[in-house]
N, C-alpha and C positions, 0 to 999 in steps of 0.2 A: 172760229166759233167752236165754244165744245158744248159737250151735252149740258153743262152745269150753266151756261149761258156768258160765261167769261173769256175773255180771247187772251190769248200769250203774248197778246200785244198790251195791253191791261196789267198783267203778271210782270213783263219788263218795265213798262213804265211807273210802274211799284217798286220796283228792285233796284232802279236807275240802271241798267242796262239795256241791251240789244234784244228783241227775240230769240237771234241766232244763240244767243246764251243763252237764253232761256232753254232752246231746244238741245242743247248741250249739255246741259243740268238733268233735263228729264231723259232724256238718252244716257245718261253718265258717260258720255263722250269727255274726253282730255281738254285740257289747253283750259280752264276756270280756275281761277284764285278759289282756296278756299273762301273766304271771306265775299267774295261774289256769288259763291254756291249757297250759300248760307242766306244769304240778303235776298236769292231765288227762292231758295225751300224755305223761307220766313212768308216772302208774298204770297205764296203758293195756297198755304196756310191760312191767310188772312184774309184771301178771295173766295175758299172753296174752290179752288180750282182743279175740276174733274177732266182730265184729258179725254178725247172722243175712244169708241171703245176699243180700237185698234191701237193706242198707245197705251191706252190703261192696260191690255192686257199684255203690253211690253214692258211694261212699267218696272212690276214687278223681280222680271227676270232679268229687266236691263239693270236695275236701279241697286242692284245686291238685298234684296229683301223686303220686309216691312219699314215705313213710314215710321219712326219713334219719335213722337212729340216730349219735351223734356216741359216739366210744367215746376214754373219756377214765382218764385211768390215777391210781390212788390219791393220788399226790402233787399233784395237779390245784391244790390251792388254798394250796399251800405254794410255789408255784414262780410265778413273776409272768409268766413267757413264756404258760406253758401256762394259767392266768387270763386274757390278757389274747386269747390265743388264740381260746377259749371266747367268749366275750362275745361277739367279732368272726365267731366262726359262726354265733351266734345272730341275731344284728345283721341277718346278709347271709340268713341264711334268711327270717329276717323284712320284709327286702325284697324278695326275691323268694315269698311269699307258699307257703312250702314249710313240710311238715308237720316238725319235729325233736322228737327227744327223746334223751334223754343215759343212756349209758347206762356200767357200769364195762366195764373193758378183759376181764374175765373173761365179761362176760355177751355177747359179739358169736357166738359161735358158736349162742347159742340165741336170738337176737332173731328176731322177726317183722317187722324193718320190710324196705324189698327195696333198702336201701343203705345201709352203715357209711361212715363218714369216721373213721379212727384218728390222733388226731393224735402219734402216733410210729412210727418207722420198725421195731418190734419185731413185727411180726406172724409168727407161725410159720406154716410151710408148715401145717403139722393141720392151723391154724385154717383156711387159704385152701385148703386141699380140701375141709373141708366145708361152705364158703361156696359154694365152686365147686359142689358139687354139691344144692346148694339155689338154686342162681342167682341167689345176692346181689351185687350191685356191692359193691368195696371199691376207696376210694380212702384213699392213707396221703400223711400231712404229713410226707414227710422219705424221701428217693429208696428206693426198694424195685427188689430185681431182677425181680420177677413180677407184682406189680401193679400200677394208675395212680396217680400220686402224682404231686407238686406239693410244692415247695421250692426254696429261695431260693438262687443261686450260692455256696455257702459257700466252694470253693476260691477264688474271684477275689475273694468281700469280703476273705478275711484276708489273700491275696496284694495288695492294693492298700492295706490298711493299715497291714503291713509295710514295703512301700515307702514309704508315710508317714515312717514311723519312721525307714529308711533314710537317705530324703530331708533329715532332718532332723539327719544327720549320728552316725546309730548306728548301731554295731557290735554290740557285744554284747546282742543282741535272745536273750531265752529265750522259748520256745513256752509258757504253763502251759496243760495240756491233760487228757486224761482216757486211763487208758491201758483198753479198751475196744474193742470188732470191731465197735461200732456206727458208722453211716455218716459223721453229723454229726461227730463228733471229730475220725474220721480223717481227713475232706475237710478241715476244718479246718489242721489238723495237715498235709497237701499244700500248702493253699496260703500255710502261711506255708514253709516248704519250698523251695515255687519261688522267690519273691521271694530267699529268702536266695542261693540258686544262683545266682539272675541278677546277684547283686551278688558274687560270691565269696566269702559269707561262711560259718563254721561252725552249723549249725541244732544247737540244743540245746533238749532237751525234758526240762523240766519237770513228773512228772506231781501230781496235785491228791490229796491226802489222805483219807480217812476223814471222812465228814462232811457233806457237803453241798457246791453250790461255792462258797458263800461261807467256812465256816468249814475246808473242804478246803484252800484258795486259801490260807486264814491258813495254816494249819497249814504247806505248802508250801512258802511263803515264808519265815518265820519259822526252817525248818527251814533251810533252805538259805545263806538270809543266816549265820544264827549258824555254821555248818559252814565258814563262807569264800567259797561261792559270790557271784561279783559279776558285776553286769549291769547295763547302762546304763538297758533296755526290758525291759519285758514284754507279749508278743502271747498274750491270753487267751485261750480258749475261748467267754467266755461274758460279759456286764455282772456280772453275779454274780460270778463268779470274781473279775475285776478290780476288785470291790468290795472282796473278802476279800485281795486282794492291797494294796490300798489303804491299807487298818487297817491290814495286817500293816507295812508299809515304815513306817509311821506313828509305828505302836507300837515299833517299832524306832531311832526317829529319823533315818530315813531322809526326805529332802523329796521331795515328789511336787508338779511334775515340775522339780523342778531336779537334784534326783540321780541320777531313777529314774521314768521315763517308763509311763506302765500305759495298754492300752487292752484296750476289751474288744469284743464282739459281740452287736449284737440289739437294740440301739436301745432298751431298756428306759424307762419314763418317770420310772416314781416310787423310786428307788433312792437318791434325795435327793443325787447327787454329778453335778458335771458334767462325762460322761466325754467322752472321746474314743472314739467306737467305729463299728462298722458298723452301720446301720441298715436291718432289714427292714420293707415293707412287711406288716403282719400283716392287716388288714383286706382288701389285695389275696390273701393267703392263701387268706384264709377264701372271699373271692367266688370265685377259684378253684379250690379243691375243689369247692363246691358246683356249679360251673358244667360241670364233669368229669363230676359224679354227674348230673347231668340230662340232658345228651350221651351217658353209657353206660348209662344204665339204654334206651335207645329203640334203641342203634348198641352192641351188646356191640365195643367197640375200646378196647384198653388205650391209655390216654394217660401222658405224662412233658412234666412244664410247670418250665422253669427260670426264677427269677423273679431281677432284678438287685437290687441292694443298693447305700445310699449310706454314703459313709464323715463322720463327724461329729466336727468337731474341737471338744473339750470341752475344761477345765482340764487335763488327767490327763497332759497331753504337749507335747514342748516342742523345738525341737533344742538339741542337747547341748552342754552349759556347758564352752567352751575352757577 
């Protein structure tokens, strides 16, 4: 029995393991699958479970640091960004020999560990007053106006693959975007924006359907082509989107890219098409959040880390057929 009322008998039988594991886990003693570790610091998690005060205060020093709960949002394994995200925190904690457990985006206000990582830019104020006054570190993957986060130049990658498109002797470039007050679209949406200003041309926005971005992107497109709308390019939002934009021109007998040039954003790997698109670093992400949360849990200082982006010339784009 510990202080919190929960025994490690209770924690393995959650875990489907042994106690002796358990006590392995909180010792960081050898000889645990990852994957058995993780199934421990999930239950752990899910119990509240407070070791008595003699291991809590080993915990610590056993355990290689602070507690980092990774707060990841329902569609987590539907969406290949935020999958591939994940992995890549787990990855870089596991390098750095830091304790993580994953928890839903609803449960960060009652965690017990003494640092969130949210890997989207939606945190409410509520939430970060009562974090704040629990004095939890939170760091967000995707710019926040109040707390440290860590994200990738989204206005200059789309502004610089614009200018691709530009470059390549287009005009009629449409933005498909997401119409939304969240940060990623909009930055988005600026920097294909600037590019088109800098060339004198008209920025048109496109926004993405009911659906998801893939079958939003069809919808969008499909919707738009048949109505009369025409465009040489389209500067997506997202690999996704410009997937669904893909099918869509396809399905319409539209040639990609000889008619009708698509790129997208994010560097995705497994989406089975060879885009053209902007490519972030997700693994330097991950090691940087967690490298924020380790710097602010000892130096409470809010941090802002902008990370660059490469642009990847795929099949999807071409300059434009005199």
């Amino acid at each position: 029995m510990t202080d919190s009322g929960i025994t490690i008998h209770e924690v393995a039988r959650l875990a489907g393991t042994s106690s002796g594991t358990v006590s392995r886990v909180i010792n960081n003693r050898p000889g645990v699958a990852p994957a058995t570790r993780q199934r421990v610091l999930a239950a752990i998690e899910t119990l509240h479970f407070v070791p008595d005060p003699t291991a809590r205060a080993l915990s610590r020093a056993a355990l290689g640091g602070p507690m980092i709960a990774l707060a990841l949002p329902h569609s987590v394994d539907g969406t290949p960004y935020y999958g591939l995200l994940r992995r890549a925190l787990f990855q870089a904690a596991e390098d750095a020999n830091l304790r993580v457990v994953e928890i839903d985006e609803q449960a960060m206000e009652r965690t017990r560990a003494d640092a969130i990582v949210c890997v989207r830019d939606e945190v409410s104020e509520r939430s970060l007053d009562l974090l704040e006054v629990r004095g939890k570190v939170v760091v967000v993957v995707g710019r926040h106006a109040r707390t440290s986060w860590v994200c990738v130049d989204d206005v200059a990658g789309m502004a610089h693959i614009t200018r691709l498109l530009i470059r390549e002797g287009h005009q009629d470039i449409v933005h498909l975007g997401l119409e939304t007050p969240r940060v990623m679209p909009h930055d988005r949406w600026r920097g294909y924006r600037q590019a088109m200003g800098e060339a004198n041309l008209p920025d048109v926005f496109l926004a993405l359907q009911e659906g998801g971005f893939v079958l939003g992107a069809y919808r969008a497109v499909t919707r738009a082509w048949t109505r009369g709308q025409r465009f040489t390019a389209l500067a997506c939002l997202c690999d996704e989107a410009a997937l669904g934009a893909v099918l869509a021109l396809q399905d319409l007998g539209v040639r990609v890219p000889r008619d009708v040039s698509v790129v997208g954003f994010d560097g995705l790997p497994q989406l089975g098409i060879s885009l053209t698109t902007v490519r972030q670093d997700i693994p330097m992400i991950a090691c940087t959040a967690l490298g924020i949360v380790k710097s602010s849990v000892h130096i409470q200082q809010r941090r802002e880390v902008v990370l660059g982006t490469t642009v990847v010339q795929g099949r999807t784009s071409a300059a434009i057929s005199s």
